[in-house]
C-alpha positions as CSV (number, residue, x, y, z in Angstrom):
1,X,-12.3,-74.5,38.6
2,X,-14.7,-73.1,41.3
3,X,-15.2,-74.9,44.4
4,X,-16.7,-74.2,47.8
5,X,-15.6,-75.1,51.5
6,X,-16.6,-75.0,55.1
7,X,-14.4,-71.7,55.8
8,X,-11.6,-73.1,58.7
9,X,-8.9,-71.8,60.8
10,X,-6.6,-72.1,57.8
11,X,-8.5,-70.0,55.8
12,X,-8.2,-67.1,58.3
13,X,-5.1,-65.1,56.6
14,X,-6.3,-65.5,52.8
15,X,-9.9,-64.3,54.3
16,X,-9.1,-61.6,56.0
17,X,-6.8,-60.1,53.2
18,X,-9.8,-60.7,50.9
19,X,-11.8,-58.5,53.6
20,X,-9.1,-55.6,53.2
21,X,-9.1,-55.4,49.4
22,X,-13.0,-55.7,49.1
23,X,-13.9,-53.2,51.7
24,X,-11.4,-50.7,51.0
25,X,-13.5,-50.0,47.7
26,X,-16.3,-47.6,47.3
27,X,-18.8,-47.4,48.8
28,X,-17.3,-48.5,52.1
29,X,-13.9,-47.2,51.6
30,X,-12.5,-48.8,55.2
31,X,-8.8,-48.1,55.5
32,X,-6.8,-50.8,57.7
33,X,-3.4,-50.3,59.2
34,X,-3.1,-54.3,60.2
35,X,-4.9,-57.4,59.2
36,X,-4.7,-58.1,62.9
37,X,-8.5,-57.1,63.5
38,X,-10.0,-58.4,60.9
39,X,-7.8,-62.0,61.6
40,X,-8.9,-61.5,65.3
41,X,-13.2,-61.3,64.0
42,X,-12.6,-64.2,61.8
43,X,-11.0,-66.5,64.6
44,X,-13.7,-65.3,67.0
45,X,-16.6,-66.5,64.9
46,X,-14.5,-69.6,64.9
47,X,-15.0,-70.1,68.7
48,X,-18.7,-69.8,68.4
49,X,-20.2,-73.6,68.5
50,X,-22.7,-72.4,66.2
51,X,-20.1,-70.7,63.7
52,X,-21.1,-71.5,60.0
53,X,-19.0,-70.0,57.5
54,X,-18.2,-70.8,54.1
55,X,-15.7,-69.6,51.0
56,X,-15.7,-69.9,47.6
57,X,-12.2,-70.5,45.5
58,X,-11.3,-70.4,42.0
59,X,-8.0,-72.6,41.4
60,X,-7.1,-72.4,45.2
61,X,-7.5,-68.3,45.6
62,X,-10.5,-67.4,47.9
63,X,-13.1,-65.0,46.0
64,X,-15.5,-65.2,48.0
65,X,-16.7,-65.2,52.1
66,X,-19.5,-65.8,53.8
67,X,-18.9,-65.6,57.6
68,X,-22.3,-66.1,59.9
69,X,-23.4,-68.6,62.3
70,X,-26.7,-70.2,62.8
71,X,-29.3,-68.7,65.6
72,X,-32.5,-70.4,67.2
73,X,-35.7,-69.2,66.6
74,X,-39.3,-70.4,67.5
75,X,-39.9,-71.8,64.1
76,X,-36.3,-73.7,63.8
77,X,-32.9,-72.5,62.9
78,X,-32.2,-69.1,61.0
79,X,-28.4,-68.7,59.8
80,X,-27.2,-65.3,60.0
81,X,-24.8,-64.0,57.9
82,X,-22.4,-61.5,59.5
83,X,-20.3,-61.2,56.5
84,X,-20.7,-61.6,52.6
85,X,-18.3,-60.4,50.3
86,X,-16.9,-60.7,46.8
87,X,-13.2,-60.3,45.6
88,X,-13.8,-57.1,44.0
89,X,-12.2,-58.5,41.2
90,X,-15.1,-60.7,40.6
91,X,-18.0,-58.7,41.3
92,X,-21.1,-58.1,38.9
93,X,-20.3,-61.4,37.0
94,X,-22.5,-63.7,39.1
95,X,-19.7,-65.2,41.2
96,X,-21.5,-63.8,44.0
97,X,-25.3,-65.4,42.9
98,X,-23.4,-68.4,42.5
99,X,-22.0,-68.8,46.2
100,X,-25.1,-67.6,47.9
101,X,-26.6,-70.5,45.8
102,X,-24.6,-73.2,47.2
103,X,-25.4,-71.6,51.0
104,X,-28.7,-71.8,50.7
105,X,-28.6,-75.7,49.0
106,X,-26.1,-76.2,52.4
107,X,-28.5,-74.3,54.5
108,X,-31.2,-76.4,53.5
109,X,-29.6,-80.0,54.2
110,X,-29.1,-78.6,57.3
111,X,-32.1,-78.2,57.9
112,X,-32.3,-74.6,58.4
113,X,-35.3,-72.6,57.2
114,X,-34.4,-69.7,56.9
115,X,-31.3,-67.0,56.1
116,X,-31.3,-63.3,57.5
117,X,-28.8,-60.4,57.1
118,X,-28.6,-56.8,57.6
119,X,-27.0,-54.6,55.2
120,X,-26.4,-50.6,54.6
121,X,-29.5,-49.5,52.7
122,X,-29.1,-48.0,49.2
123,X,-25.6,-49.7,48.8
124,X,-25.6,-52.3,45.9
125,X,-25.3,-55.0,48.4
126,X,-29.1,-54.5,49.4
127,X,-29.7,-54.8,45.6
128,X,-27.6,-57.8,45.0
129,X,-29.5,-59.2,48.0
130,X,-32.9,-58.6,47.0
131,X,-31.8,-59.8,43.4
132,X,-31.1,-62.9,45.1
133,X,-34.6,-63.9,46.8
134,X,-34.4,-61.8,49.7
135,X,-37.1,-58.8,51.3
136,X,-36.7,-56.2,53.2
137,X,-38.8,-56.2,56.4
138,X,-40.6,-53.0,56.8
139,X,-41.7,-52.3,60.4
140,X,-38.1,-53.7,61.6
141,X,-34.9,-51.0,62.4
142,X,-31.7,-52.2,63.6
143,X,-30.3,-50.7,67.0
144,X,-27.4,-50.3,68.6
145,X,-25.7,-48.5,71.8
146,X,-21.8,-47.8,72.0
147,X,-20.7,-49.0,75.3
């Protein structure tokens, strides 16, 4: 039976093992010597008062993670998703279509109007994203400065 959840403290060692096994795979191929990180992330969205994040089980094992948080913006509230991922298990069978699905029907109680991402172009995440509704917004580049 699939169900989905608000994701909670709880759900912080079963997520971030999920993380592990999912991004180890091609094409990200991460390799992780501890959990520890990835535990410490999770519990630090948690902290954030406008932390949103949500998971997606299948008889009591978490499949799938969405870890973001929701952001003001002059036309009302955007949620941003830091995090998506799919047991690797479970991916290409619509599990994933499925969960993004039920955030957007939450998103949209909650009033929100709108959901925004960034994701590594030409991996199949941008294509299951833009399979799923969303657009790529030319003009726009992402930037960043190591500290």
């Amino acid at each position: 039976m699939i169900s989905y959840s608000l994701l909670t403290s709880s759900d912080v060692d079963e997520c971030a093992e999920l993380y592990i096994l999912t991004y180890k795979e091609k094409p990200w191929s991460e390799e992780w010597d501890s959990s520890q990180p990835i535990k410490t992330f999770i519990r630090t969205h948690l902290q954030n008062n406008f932390f949103k994040g949500f998971i997606m089980k299948i008889n009591e094992q978490i499949i799938g993670v969405c870890i973001g948080f929701q952001k003001p913006w002059p036309m009302g509230i955007e949620y941003y998703i830091d995090e998506f991922f799919i047991h690797p298990a479970f991916q290409g069978k619509g599990f994933g279509k499925k969960f993004m699905t039920e955030i957007e029907k939450y998103c949209l109680n909650d009033g929100l109007n709108a959901i925004l991402l960034n994701t590594q172009k030409g991996y199949k995440s941008e294509t299951f994203y833009k399979n799923n509704g969303f657009s790529e917004h030319n003009g726009l580049i992402i930037l960043s400065k190591d500290l």
